[in-house]
C-alpha positions in Angstrom: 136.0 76.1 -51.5 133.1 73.4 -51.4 129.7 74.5 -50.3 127.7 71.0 -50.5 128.9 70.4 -47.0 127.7 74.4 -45.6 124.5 73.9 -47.9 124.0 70.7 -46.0 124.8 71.4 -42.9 122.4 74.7 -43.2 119.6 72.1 -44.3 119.7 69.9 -41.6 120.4 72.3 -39.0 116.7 74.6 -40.7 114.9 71.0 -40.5 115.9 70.4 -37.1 114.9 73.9 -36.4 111.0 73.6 -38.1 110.7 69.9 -36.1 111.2 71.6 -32.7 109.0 74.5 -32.8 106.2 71.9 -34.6 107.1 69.6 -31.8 106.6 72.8 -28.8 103.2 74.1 -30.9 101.0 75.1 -28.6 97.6 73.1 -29.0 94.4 74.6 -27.1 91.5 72.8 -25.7 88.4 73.4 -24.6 86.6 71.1 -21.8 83.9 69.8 -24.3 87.0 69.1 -26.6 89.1 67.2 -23.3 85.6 65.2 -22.1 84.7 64.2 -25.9 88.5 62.7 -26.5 88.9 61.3 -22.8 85.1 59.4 -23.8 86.8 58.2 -27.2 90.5 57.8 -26.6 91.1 57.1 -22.7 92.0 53.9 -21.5 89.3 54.2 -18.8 86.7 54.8 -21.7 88.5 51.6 -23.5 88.2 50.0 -20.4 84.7 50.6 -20.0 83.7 49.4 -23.8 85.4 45.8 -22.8 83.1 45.6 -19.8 80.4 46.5 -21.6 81.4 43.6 -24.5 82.1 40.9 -22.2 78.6 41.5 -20.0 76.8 41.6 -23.3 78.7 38.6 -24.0 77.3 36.6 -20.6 74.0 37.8 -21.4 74.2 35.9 -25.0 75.7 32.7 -22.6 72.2 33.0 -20.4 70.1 33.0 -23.5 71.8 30.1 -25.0 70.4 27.7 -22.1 66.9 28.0 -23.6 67.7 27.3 -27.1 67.6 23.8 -28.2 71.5 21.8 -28.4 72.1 19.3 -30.4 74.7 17.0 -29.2 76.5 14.2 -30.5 78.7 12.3 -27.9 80.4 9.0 -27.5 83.6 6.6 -27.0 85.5 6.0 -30.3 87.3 3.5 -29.3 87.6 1.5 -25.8 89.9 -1.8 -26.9 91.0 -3.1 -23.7 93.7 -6.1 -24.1 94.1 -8.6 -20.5 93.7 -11.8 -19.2 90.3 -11.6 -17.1 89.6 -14.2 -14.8 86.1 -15.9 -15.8 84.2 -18.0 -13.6 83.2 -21.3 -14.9 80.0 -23.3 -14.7 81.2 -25.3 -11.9 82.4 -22.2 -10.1 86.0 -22.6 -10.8 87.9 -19.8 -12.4 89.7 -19.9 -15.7 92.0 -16.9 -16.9 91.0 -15.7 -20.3 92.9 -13.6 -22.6 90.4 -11.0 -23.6 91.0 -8.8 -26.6 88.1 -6.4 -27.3 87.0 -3.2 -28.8 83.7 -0.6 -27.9 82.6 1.7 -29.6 79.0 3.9 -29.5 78.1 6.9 -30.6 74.8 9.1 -29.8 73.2 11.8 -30.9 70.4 13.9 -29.4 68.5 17.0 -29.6 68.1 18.4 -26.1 65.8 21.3 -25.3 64.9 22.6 -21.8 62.0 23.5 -20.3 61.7 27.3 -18.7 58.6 26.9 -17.4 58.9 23.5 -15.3 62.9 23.2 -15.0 63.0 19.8 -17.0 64.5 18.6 -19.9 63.0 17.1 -23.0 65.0 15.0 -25.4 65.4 13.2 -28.8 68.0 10.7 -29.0 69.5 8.3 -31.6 72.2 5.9 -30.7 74.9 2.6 -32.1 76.7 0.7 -30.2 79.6 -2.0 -32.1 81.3 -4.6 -30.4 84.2 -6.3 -31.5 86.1 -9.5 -30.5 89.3 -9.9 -31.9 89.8 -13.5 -30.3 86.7 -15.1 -31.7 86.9 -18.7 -33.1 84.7 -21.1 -34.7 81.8 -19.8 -36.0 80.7 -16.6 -33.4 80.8 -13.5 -35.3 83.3 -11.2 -34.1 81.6 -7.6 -34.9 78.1 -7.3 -33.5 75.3 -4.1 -33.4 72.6 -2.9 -30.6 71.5 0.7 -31.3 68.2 3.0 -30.3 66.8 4.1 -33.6 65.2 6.7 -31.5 64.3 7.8 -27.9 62.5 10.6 -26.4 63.2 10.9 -22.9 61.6 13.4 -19.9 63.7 14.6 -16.9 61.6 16.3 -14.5 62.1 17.7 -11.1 59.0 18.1 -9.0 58.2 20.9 -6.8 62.2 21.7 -6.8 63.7 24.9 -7.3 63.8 26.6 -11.4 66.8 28.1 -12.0 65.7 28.9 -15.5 62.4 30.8 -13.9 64.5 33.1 -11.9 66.9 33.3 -14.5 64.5 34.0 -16.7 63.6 37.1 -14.3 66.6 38.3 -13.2 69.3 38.2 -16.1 67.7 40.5 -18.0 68.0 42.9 -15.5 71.1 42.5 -14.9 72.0 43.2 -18.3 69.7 46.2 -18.7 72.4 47.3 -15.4 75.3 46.7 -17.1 74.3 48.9 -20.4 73.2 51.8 -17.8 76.4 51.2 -15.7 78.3 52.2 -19.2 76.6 55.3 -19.7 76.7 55.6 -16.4 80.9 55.2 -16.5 81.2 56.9 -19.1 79.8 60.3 -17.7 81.5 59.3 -14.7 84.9 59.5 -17.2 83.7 62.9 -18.4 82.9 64.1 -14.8 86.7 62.7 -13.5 88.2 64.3 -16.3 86.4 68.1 -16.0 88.4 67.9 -12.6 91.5 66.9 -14.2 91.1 70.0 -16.8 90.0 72.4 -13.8 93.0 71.0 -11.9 95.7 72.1 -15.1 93.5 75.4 -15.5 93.9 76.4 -11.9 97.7 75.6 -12.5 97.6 77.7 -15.8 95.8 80.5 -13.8 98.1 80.5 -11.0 101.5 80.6 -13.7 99.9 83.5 -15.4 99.1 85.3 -12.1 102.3 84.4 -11.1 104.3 85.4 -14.2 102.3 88.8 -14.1 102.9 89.6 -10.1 106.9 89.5 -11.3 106.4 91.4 -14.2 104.7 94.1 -12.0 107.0 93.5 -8.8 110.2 94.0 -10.8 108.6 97.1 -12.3 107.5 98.2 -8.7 111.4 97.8 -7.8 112.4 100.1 -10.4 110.5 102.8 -9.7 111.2 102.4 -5.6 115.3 102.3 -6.7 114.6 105.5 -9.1 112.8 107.2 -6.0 115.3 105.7 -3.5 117.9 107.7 -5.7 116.7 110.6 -5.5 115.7 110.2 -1.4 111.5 110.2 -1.8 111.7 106.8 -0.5 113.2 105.0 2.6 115.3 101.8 2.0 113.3 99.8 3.8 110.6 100.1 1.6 113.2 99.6 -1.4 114.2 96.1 0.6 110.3 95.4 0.9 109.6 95.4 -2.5 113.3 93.7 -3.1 111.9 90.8 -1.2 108.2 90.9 -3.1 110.4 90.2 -6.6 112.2 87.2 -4.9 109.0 85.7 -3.1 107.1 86.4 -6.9 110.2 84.4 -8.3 109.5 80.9 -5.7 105.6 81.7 -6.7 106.4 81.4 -10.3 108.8 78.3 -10.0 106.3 76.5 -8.1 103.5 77.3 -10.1 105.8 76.0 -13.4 105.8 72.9 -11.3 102.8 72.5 -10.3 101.4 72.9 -14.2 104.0 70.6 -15.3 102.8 67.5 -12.7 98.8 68.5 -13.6 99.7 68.7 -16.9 101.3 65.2 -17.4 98.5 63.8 -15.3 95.7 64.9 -17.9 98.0 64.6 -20.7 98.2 60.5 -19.6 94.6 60.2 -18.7 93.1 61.5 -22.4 96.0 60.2 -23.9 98.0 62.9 -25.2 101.5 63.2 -25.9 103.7 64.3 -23.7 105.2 66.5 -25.3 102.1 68.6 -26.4 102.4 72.1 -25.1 98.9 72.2 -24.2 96.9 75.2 -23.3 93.2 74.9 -22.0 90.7 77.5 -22.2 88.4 78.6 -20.1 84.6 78.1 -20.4 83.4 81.0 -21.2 79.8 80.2 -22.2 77.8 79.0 -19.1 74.5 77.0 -19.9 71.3 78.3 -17.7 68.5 76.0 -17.3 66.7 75.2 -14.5 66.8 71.3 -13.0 63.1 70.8 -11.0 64.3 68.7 -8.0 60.8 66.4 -8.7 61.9 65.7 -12.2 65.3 65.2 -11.4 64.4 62.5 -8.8 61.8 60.8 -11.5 64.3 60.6 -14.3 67.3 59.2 -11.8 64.6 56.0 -10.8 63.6 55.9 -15.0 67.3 55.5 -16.2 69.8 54.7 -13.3 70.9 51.5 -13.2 70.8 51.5 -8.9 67.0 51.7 -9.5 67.3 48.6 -11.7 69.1 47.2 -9.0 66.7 47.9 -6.4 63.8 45.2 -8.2 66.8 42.8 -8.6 67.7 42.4 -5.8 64.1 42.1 -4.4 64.1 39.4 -6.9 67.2 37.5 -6.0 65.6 37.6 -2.0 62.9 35.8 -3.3 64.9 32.8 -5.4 66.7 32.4 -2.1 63.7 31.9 -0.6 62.2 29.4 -3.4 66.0 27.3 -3.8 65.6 26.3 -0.1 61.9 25.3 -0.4 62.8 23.5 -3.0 65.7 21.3 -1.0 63.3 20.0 1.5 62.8 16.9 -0.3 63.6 15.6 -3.7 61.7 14.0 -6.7 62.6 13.6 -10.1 60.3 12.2 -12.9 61.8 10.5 -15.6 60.4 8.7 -18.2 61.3 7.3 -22.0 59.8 5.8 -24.9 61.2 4.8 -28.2 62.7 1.5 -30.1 65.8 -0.8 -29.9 67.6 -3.5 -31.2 70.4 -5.7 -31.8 71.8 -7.6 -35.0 74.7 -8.6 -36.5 74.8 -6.0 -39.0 74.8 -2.0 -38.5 71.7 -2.1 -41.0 69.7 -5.2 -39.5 69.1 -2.8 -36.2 66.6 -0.4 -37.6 64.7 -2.9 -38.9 61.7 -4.2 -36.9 62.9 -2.5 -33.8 61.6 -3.3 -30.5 60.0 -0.9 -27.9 61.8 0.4 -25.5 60.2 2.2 -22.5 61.2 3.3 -19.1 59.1 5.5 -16.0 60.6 6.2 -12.9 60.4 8.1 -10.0 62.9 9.2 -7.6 62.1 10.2 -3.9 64.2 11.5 -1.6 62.2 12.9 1.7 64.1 13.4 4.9 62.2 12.4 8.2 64.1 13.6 10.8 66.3 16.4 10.0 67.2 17.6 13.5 65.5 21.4 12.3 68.0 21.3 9.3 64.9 22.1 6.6 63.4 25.1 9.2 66.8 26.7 9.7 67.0 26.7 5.9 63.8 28.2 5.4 64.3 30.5 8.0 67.6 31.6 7.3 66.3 32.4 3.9 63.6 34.3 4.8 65.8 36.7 7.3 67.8 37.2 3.9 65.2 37.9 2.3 63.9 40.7 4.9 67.2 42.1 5.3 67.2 42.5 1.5 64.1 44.7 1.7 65.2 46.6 4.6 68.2 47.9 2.9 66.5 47.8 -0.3 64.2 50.4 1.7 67.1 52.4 3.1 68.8 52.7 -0.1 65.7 54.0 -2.3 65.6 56.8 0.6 69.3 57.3 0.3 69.0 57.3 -3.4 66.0 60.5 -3.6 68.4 62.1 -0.5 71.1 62.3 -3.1 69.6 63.6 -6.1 68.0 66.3 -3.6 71.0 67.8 -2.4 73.0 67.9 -5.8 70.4 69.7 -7.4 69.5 72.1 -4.6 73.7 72.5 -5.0 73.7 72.7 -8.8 71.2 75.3 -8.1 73.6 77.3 -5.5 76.5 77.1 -8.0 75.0 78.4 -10.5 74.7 81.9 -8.3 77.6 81.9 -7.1 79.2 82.0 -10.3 78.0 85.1 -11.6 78.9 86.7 -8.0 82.5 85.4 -8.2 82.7 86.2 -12.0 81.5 90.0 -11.2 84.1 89.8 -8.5 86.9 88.6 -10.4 86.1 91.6 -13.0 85.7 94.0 -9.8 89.3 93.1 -8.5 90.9 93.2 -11.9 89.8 96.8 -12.6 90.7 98.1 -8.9 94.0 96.9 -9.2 94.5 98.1 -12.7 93.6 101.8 -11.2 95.5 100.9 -7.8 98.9 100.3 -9.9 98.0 103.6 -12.4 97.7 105.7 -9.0 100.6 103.9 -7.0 103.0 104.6 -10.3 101.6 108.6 -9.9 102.6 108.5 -6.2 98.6 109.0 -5.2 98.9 105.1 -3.1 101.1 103.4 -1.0 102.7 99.8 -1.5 100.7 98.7 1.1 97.6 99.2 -0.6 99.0 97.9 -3.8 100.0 95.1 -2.4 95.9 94.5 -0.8 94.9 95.1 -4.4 96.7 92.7 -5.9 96.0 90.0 -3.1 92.3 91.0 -3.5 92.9 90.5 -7.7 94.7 87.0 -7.4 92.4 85.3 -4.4 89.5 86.8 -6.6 90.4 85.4 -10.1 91.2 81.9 -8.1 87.6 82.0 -6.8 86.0 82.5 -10.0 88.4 79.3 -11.6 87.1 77.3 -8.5 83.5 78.1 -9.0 84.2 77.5 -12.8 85.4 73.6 -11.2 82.5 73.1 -8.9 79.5 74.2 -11.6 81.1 72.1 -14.2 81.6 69.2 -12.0 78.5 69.5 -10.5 77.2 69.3 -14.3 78.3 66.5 -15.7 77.7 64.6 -12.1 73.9 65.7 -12.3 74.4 64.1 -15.9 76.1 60.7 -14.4 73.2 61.0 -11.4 70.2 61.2 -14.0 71.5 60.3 -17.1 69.7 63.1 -18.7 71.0 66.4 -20.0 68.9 69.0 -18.7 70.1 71.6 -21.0 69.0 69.5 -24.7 66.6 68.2 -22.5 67.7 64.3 -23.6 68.3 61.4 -22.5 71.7 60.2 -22.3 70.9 56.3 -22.4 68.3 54.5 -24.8 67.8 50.9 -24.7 66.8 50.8 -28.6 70.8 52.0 -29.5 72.4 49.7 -26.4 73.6 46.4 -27.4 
């Protein structure tokens, strides 16, 4: 008889065998474990990182309009081939074939000006001309050029973008690197009810996988003292219908853990088929949060109270742009050399000066009110702006007040619903020992172990509410009152 194919056969079917119970391995976790992988791993946290990127990315774009550009620009070629009517002396018109060729290129260094809005240049340029129907003795390549320019653009008494710019960008990008921190506590705080959520479901299987356990052994002992008449059959059916209600308990509690499970399973970015267990904090930090100190850090690191100047700030460029449309003038002025020759090299030499002032005015005289409804819608803005600037700094203290007077409150009734749990656990313990002598009826069982399960739920829900209330003081403050550091520093931020 062959073996190979048993021995085979017995391989495969052991490998099989190890890959299954490796792929159902239990893996635990604790919620320091699930908020430090859900910050490194999640897509929200991934999500978060590119926001972070691309805003440090448009504050690099704002800095870039006050550093210099050089620029080199121009039309390479423009031939143009047509007959072109030309007028003659006499005022006839003849119809000439025209075949002709343009080219200039120019290159300037342009740099602008923060302080007054303008714009300062140096400028170099060549222009070549060719005719490609030339006769007798005109050339039929010539050269003009600016050896070099510099040139002024200047707006007067008009509104400076790069002023408020200047002002408010930076800002706005000190926001954005607090709004990460910011997000990603708020991941951490999101996904500490996620693990609550599958712990409560855990909880609630284990209750319900132990209330069968003990209801099926309650049945047995009611049938043993059914059979020998110290019990009434209704009180057998009683406890006949407790086993089948603790059956639907633990079917929906499997369900239940299965949906919570997926759903924090996806959000950290586990694998589905994990068996994952979580485990319970059972180390509770104590430390006390001063409601003054809380409020002062909040308006030192939040990026609302960033927000609060900038948009004080924004009111007020509203206010300068439409003081700045209510008339126009522009200064511009040039001074530098020229020329024209025959050859590209002839037109640097012995230039001529070139030089150019003007000014534009543009002043309305009758507007029909358009300049004071400007202005004045402006300024409205501008006060709205404060008011709700007002309302939301009050808004903003009102908030950091109550969650720490309710961080406070958690924390007590923590240790009253963790005593309680222990309480209820014990009495039932006894209350089953007693009701197995005979000393206690089902009924009181029954209030025992009602008083054990809503107990032990309490105690997982305070669990929730501390923890969430934790890492939401952290996303409120960005500080960790237990280290006593702070969560965001601008020297390691982008």
């Amino acid at each position: 008889m062959n073996k190979k194919p048993i021995l085979y056969l017995f391989l495969v079917g052991f490998f099989l065998t190890i890959n299954n119970s490796s792929a159902q391995q239990s893996v635990e976790y604790t919620l320091e474990q699930v908020v430090a992988r859900a910050k490194s791993q999640s897509p929200a946290a991934k999500r978060a990182e590119t926001q972070r990127e691309n805003r440090y990315w448009q504050y690099r774009l704002f800095r870039s309009n006050y550093n210099p550009q050089l620029r080199l620009g121009g039309t390479i070629p423009s031939y143009s081939q047509s007959f072109n009517n030309v007028t003659q002396p006499d005022g006839t018109i003849q119809f000439r074939e025209v075949r002709q060729n343009l080219m200039d290129v120019n290159l300037g260094l342009v740099q602008q000006v923060s302080a007054t809005g303008g714009t300062v240049s140096v400028n170099s340029s060549t222009n070549r001309f060719d005719n490609f129907l030339a006769t007798g003795f005109d050339p039929q390549t010539r050269w003009s050029g600016v050896p070099i320019n510099v040139r002024l653009d200047q707006p007067i008494f008009a509104f400076n973008p790069l002023k408020w710019d200047k002002k408010i960008e930076p800002l706005r990008f000190e926001e954005s690197k607090r709004e990460y921190v910011e997000e990603m506590e708020g991941i951490s705080r999101f996904v500490a009810i996620l693990f609550f959520d599958y712990l409560d479901a855990q909880v609630n299987l284990e209750i319900a996988s132990l209330n069968l356990k003990n209801t099926e052994d309650i049945f047995k002992i009611e049938q043993g003292r059914y059979n020998i008449g110290t019990t009434y059959e209704d009180k057998l059916l009683q406890v006949e219908l407790q086993v089948l209600q603790a059956k639907q308990q633990l079917a929906q509690a499997r369900l239940d853990m299965e949906e919570r499970s997926l759903r924090l399973k996806s959000y950290v970015g586990l694998n589905e088929a994990t068996n994952l267990v979580l485990v319970a904090p059972k180390e509770i930090p104590f430390f006390d949060v001063p409601v003054d100190e809380a409020i002062e850090r909040a308006f030192q690191n939040r990026s609302e109270a960033l927000g609060f100047e900038r948009r004080r700030l924004e009111g007020e460029a509203s206010v300068a742009q439409a003081r700045g449309q209510r008339f126009l003038m522009n200064l511009g002025a040039s001074y530098g050399f020229n020329n024209a020759a025959l050859a590209w090299g002839d037109i640097y030499s012995n230039p001529n000066t070139q030089a150019l002032v003007n000014l534009n005015v543009s002043v309305p005289i009758l507007d029909w009110g358009r300049n004071k409804a400007r202005m004045g819608q402006a300024q409205a803005s501008k006060q709205l702006i404060e008011y709700t600037v007002e309302q939301d700094v009050i808004n903003f203290e009102q908030e950091i007040f109550t969650k720490v007077k309710n961080f406070q409150m958690l924390k007590d009734r923590m240790e009253i619903t963790k005593v309680s749990d222990e309480v209820a656990e014990k009495r039932y313990e006894i209350s089953l020992k007693r009701y197995q002598n005979g000393n206690v009826t089902i009924t009181d069982l029954n209030i025992a172990q009602q008083e054990k399960d809503s107990n032990r739920r309490a105690y997982i829900q305070s669990l929730r509410d501390f923890w969430t209330a934790y890492y939401e003081l952290r996303e409120l403050t960005l500080y960790d009152f237990e280290s006593r550091t702070l969560l965001y520093s601008a020297d390691n931020s982008n």
